[in-house]
C-alpha positions, 0 to 999 in steps of 0.5 A: 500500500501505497500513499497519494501525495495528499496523504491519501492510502492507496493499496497495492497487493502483497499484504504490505501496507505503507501509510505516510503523513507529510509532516504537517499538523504537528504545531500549534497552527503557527505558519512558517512565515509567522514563525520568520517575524516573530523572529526577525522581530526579537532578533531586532530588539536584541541586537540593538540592546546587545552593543548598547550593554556591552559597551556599558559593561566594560564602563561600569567593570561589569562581568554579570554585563559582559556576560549578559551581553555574551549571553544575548550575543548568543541569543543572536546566533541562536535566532540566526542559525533558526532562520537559516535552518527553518529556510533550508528544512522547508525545501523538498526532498530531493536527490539523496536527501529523502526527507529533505533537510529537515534534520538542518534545525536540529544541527541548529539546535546542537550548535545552540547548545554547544554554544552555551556550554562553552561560554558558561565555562568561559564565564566560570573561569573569569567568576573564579578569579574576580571572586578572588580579586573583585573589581569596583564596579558602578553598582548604579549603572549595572542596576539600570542597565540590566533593568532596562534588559529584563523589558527587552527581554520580556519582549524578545521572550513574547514574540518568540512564545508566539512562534511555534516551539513545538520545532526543536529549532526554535525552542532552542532560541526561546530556551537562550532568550528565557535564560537571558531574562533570569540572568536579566534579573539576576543582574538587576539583583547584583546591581542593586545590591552593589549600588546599597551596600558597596559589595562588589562580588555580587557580581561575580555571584550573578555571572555564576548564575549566569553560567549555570542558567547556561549549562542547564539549557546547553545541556537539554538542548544538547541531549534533545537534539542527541535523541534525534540523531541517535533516533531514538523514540520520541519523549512520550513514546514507549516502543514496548508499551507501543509493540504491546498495543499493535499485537493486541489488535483483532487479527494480529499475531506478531510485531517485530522489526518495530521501529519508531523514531524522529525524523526532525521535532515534531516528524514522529516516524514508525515501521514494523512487521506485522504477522496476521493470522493466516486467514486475516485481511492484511489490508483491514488490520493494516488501516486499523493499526494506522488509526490507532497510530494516528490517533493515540500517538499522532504518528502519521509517518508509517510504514508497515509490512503486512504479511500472514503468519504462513507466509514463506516470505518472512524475516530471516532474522528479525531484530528487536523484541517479538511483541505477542498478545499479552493476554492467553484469551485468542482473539475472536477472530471469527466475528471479526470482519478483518479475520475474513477473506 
């Protein structure tokens, strides 16, 4: 079986059945062009605030500025390297490139979080010896700078919520602009404290909170991406549990070779082989296990070889776990329509 290209089955003998979604649907409604100004808005707003800052930072001896600044530099980077890739996955597939490119955000994603690590550790390092040696900073200056950051980021942190975040690429942006808002305040906090009572290291303490808002998101962003690459199930989906509930389907005698992974955020994809029993209808329990696959796991992309369970042309040496009826009770097969030629 076969899809049209509006995602519409069609069939082809053999007993195989092949159900493939296009990808779509799987956001909040958000379109990509939506996606692109909402953005290219907040890149705006924080590239005009990220010189402004820095250029502060070093005046008032700053690191908790610096590192802001860095942090927001970032953010830039972030937002960039999420329109560049939301531009090359939207391309068709084409040539060697199968499912296209969507795989490009999660690259963008990857190098996010890189991105954060290592600056966090570059920040570390300069916290450490300041905390040693603290410079005088203008406590006054610090408080009303990063005051004046929490509202630009607020409103980076907004547009970028409106965006469809469901894409991995673009909550790696939101994850680096809503960590940039705590270090924000964080730093309003240090300011205020310096300006009060005169203690330096207060800005040392929040570059180092800072960097561990860095590390946090660096890591997730990291790991997120890391499942995609490696294929592994998406969040949310236990393939056993999954495996479990195809072989209990009317007519179904055995899943193996079950395979369920991400094509990109939000592009769940599945394959198995399904052995019915000998009278079975293929084509029946092929559409039944498409539907519940849709309609409990929002997966779409399927591709599923249905064979009978005499059939000579069988796995050879089918990898992964067998998944059988958990119960001893048969199914009723012969009051069940998908049982019968």
């Amino acid at each position: 079986m076969s899809a049209d290209l509006d995602g519409t089955p069609g069939e082809r003998p053999g007993g195989h059945g092949h159900g493939h979604g296009q990808g779509q649907g799987h956001g909040h409604g958000v379109s990509a062009n939506a996606d692109r100004r909402y953005l290219s808005a907040a890149l705006a707003l924080i590239l005009g605030y990220m010189s402004v800052e820095a250029t502060i930072g070093v005046i008032a001896s700053s690191l908790a500025l610096i590192s802001d600044a860095a942090h927001m530099m970032t953010d830039a980077f972030a937002i960039i390297f999420a329109l560049i890739a939301m531009r090359i996955a939207a391309r068709p597939p084409k040539g060697g490139y199968t499912y296209g490119l969507r795989r490009a955000e999660i690259l963008s994603a990857q190098l996010n979080g890189l991105t954060l690590l290592l600056l966090a550790a570059y920040f570390v390092y300069e916290s450490v010896e300041r905390l040693l040696s603290p410079p005088e900073v203008n406590g006054q200056l610090v408080f009303w700078t990063s005051l004046s950051g929490v509202a630009v980021n607020v409103a980076a942190t907004w547009l970028i919520s409106k965006a469809n975040r469901s894409s991995l690429n673009v909550e790696g942006a939101f994850q680096h602009i809503l960590n940039d808002l705590y270090a924000f305040i964080a730093t309003t906090i240090a300011g205020l404290v310096i300006w009060v009572t005169g203690f330096n290291r207060a800005d040392v303490i929040a570059s180092l909170f800072v960097a561990a808002l860095m590390l946090k998101a660096g890591y997730g962003l990291l790991r997120d991406a890391g499942r995609v690459l490696m294929e592994a199930a998406p969040a949310g989906i236990d393939p056993t549990e999954l495996g479990a509930r195809l072989a209990e389907r009317p007519c179904v005698e055995e899943v193996h070779d079950l395979h369920v992974w991400e094509v990109s955020s939000g592009y769940p994809a599945l394959s198995a082989h399904v052995l019915v029993e000998p009278k079975g209808d293929c084509h029946a329990v092929r559409r039944d296990l498409q539907e519940l696959l849709r309609s409990s796991y929002g997966i779409t992309h399927t591709t599923l070889e249905v064979d009978h369970l005499d059939d000579e042309f069988h796995c050879e040496d089918p990898h992964g776990p067998r998944h059988v009826a958990a119960t001893a009770e048969p199914h009723d097969h012969a009051a069940d329509p998908q049982c019968d030629h």
